[in-house]
N, C-alpha and C positions, 0 to 999 in steps of 0.2 A: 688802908688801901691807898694806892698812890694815885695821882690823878689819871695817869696815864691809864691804872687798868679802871675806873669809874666810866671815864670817856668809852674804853675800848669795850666794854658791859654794854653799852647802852648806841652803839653803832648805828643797830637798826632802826632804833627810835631819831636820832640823828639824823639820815640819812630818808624818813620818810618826813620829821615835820621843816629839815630847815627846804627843800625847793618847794615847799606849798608857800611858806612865810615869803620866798622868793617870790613865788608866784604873785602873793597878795601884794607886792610892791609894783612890781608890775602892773597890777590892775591900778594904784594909784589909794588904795587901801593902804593909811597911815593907824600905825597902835598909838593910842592916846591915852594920857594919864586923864580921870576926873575930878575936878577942885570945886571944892564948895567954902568960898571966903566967908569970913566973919560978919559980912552984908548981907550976905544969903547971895549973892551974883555966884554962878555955875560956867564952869569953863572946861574945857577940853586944850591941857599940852600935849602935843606928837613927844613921844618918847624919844630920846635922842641918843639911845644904846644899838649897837649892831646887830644885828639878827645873832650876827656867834656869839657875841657876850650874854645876849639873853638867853641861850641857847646853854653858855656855859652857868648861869645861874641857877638854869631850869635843875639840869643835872650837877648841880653844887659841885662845879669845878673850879679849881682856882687856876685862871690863866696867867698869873705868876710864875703860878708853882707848875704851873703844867709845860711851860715852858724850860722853866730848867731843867724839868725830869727828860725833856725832850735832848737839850742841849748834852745830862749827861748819857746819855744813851748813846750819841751821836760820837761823844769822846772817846767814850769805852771800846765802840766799833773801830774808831780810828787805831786803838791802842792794841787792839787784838792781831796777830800777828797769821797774814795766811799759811797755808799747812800746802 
């Protein structure tokens, strides 16, 4: 399955969790990894990924590849000839 149609499967799921995650930043709600060192000291890092790329993990997309599936699609249009 190409990324394009995994992305395109899963739209509605998309399109309900990424403006709540928006939402959440807005409120000032940061996603934190948690670490527990070899001292035993506990810490919280703010994740430093975009809402889309986590977004594009969630649903195991590659935004590489999702990308140039985009790029040749855009070609192929260019290349088709109107009637």
């Amino acid at each position: 399955m190409s990324e394009c149609e995994k992305l395109s499967n899963r739209t509605s799921e998309w399109n309900a969790i990424y403006p709540f995650m928006e939402w959440l930043q807005e409120q000032g709600v940061i996603l934190c990894r948690y670490f527990k060192d070899e001292g035993g000291n506990e810490y919280l890092q703010p994740i430093g990924e975009s809402l889309q790329d986590l977004l594009y993990k969630y649903f195991n997309v590659d935004p590489a590849k999702l990308e140039m599936e985009r790029r040749e699609i855009l070609a192929n249009l260019g290349k088709a000839k109107p009637t």
